[in-house]
N, C-alpha and C positions, 0 to 999 in steps of 0.2 A: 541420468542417475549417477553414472560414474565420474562425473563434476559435482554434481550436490554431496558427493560421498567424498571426494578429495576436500571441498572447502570443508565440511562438518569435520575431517583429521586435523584442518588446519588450524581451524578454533580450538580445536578441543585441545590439539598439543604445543601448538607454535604459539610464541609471544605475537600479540594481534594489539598494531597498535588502534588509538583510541578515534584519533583523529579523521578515518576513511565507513568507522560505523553506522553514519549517516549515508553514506551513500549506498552500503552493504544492504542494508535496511530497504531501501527504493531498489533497489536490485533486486533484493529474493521475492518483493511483493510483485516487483514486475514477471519472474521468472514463474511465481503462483499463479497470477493473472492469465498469463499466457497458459501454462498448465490446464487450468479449468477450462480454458476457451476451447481446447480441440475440440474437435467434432465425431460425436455425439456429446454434447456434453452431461457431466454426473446426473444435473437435476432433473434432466427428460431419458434417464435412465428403462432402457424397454420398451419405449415408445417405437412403434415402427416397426417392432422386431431389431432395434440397435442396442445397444451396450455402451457403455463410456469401458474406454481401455482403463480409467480409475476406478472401477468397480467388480467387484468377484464372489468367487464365493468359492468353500472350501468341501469337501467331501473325503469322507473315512467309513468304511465297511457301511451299513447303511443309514447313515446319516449324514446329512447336507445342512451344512449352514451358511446361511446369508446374513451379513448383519447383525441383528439380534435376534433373530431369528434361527429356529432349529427344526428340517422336517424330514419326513420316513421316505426314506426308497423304496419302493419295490423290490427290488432285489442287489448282494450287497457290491460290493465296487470295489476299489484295493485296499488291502491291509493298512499300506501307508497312507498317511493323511496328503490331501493329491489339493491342487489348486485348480479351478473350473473357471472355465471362460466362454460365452457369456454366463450368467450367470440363471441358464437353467437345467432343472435336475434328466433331463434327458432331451437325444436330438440329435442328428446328425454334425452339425458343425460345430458341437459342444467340443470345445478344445480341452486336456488336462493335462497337468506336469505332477510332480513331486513337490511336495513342500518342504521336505525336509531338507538342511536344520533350520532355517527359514522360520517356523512354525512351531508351537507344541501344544498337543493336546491332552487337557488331565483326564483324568479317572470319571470327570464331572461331565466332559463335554463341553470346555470351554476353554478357547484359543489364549496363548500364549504368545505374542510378537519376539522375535528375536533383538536384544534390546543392545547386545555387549556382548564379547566374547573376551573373558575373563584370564583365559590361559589355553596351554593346548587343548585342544578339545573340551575345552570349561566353555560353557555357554548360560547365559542371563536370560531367559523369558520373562516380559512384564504382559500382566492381564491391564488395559486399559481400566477406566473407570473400577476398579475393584476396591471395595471398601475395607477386603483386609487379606493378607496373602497376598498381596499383587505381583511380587517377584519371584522367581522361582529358577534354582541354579542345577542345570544337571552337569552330572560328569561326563566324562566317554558320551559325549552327544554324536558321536560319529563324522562332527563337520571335517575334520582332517579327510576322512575317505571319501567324503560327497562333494568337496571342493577343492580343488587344485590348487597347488601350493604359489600364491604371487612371484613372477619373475621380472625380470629387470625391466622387459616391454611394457609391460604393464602400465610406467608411472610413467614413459615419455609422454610430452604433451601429441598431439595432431596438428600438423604441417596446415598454415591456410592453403587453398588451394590458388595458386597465382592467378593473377586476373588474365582474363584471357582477351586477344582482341577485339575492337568491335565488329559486329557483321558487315561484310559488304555485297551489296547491291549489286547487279550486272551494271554494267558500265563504268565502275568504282566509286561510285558514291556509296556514302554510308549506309544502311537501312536503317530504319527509324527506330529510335528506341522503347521498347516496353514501358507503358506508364509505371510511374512506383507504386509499389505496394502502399495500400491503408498505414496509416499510423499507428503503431504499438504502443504499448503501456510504456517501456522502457524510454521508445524515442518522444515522446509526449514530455517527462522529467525528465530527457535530455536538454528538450526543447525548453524547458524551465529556466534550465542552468545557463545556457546559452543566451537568454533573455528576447528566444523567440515567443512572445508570450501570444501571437493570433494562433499561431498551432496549437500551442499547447490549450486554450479556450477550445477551441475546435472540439479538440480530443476531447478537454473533459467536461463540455457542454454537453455533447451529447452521451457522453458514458452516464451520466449524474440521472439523464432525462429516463435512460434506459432499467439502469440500477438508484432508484432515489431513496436506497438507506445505505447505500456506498459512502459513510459519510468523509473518507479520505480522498473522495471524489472529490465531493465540495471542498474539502480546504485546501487542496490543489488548484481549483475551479477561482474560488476566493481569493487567495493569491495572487493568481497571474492576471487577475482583473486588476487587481491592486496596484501591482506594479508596473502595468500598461498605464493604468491610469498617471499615476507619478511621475510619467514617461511624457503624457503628453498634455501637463497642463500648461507648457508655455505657451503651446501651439491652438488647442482645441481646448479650451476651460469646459464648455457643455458637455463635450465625450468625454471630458474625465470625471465631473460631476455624477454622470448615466452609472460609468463603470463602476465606483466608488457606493454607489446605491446598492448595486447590485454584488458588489461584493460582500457588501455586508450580509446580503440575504443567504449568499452562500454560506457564508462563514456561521449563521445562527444555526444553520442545517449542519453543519460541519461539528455542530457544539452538540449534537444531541450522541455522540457516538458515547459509546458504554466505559470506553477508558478513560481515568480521569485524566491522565497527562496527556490525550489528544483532547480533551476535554477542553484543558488551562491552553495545550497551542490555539486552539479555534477560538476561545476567547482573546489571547494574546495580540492575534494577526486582525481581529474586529474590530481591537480597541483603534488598532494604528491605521486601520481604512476612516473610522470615526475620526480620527487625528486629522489626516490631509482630510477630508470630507469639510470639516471644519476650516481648516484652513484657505479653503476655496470658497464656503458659503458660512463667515463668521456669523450671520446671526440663527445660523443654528443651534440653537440653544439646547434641541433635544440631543443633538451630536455631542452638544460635549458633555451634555451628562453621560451618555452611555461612554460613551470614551472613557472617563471612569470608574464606571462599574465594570465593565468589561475586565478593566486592567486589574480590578480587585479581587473579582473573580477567577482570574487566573494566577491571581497570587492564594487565593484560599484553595487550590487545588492542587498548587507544587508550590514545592520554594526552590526551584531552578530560579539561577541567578537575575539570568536576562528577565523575568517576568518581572523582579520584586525593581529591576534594575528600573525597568520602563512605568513602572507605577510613580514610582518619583519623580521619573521627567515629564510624567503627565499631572503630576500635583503640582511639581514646579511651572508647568507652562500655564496650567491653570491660574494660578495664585496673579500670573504678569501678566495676564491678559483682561485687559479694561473689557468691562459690562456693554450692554449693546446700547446704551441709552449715549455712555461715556462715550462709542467709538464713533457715532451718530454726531454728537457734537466734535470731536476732534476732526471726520472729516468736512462738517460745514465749515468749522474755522480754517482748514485748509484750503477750499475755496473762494471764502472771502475775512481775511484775518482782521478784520476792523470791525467785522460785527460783535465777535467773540475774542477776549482778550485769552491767551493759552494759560493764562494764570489760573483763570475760573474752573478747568476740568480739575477732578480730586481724582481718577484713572492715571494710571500708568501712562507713562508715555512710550509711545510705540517708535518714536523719530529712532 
């Protein structure tokens, strides 16, 4: 938390340049991903008698709230508004702290997040979803007394811990090494970058199979099929054919997600598998229709530059590429050029 809280000062106050917000982006998702993943996770929330460490609930003299949720105690609890862990209203291992200034609760019975701290002891609560009054600014909030004033230690970074040697064995040979850990989110788009793309498949094959409306799954998934595929059609023309299929199918799943500018990328990266897919099996005809629609589609949905960029050179390669009838005859005559004079095709010439 105290990383997520140094980068959020660093946007907020330091010139950030433009050019690393792409990876900034695959970063915090991967840092979410892993988030959610700890064990118990939010969405089996009290199953078992567990709790997700994401989840809580708050309590003041006698009332407890979880949620949206608001309900009666038996009898009352502290004055101050107190944080509760797990999240029920009585129990032995029920853990609680203080929420204050953290927290604020109105007159209503309804929570306050700490949102800003405005000046000394000025502090901002915002009510989420609230349709009017949402902010709310007190004075003398008391955080000066309740929290400790930052010292120099504070902002040094943490020393890696140096590596240490490897085990040895009786008789001095090495002892064997611990297998690696499973792949993470993070190393999975590292794996991207690096143009390991069987890992990165790996990864988000079966992340996709697990979570199938994860649709940044799939255009990750689409992708790196993609560009495996481009990888090996000098060598394997049929495996890159398969891959190239099958990225498409990604990539339509990849298109159903709710934002439009992931929207226009998953159309965008469809068009260009449709692209090479064509250029391995020209008489695809249905390939290059969609090839583009695709690319129009992702132009009616942003007008980022790259999209409107690749709509053109998909009209343009369009427009130069002879019909299947034309490329049929160009290559008989290239097998026996006396039957067929090169004069006769009215297509392009591909020479």
């Amino acid at each position: 938390m105290r990383y997520v809280n140094s980068f959020r000062n660093r946007l907020a106050h330091v010139p950030f340049p433009h050019d690393p917000l792409g990876d900034v982006a695959d970063g915090l998702e991967a840092a979410t991903e892993q988030l959610f993943s700890v064990s118990p996770v939010p969405t089996a929330h009290e199953k078992n008698g567990q709790s997700s460490a994401l989840t809580g609930a708050f309590r003041i003299g006698r009332c407890f709230l979880h949620g949206g949720h608001m309900e009666s105690l038996s009898e009352s609890s502290s004055k101050d508004i107190q944080f509760v862990f797990p999240c029920r209203k009585r129990g032995e291992e029920t853990e609680a702290w203080l929420a204050l200034p953290m927290l604020h609760v109105d007159t209503m019975m309804r929570p306050h997040i700490l949102t800003r701290v405005k000046g000394h002891d000025v502090c901002e609560y915002t009510r989420f979803r609230a349709e009017a009054n949402a902010v709310l600014v007190r004075d003398n909030s008391g955080i000066t007394q309740r929290l400790p004033e930052p010292i120099k230690a504070d902002y040094l970074s943490i020393e890696e811990t140096p590596p240490q040697p490897a085990p040895v064995a009786e008789g001095g040979l090495e002892a064997p090494v611990a297998p690696a850990s499973e792949m993470s989110m993070s190393d999975a788009i590292e794996a991207i970058r690096s143009e390991d793309y069987d890992s990165a498949i790996s990864y988000f094959d079966k992340l996709t199979q697990e979570r199938p409306t994860y649709h940044i799954g799939w255009l990750r998934l689409g992708y790196a099929r993609r560009e495996k595929a481009v990888r090996l059609v000098p060598g394997d023309r049929d495996e890159a054919v398969r891959l190239l299929r099958l990225a498409v199918d990604d990539l339509a799943k990849a298109a159903q997600h709710i934002d439009h500018q992931y929207q226009a990328v998953a159309w965008y990266e469809r068009s260009k598998s449709y692209y090479h897919l064509v250029e391995l099996v020209p008489e695809d005809e249905q390939g290059r229709t969609m090839c583009k629609e695709d690319a129009e589609k992702a132009c009616a949905l942003s007008d980022e530059k790259k999209f409107l960029t690749w709509r053109e050179h998909v009209q343009t390669w369009l427009e130069g590429t002879p019909d299947i009838d034309t490329q049929r005859e160009m290559r008989r005559a290239r097998r026996n050029p006396t039957v067929t004079p090169a004069e006769h095709f009215t297509g392009p010439s591909t020479e």
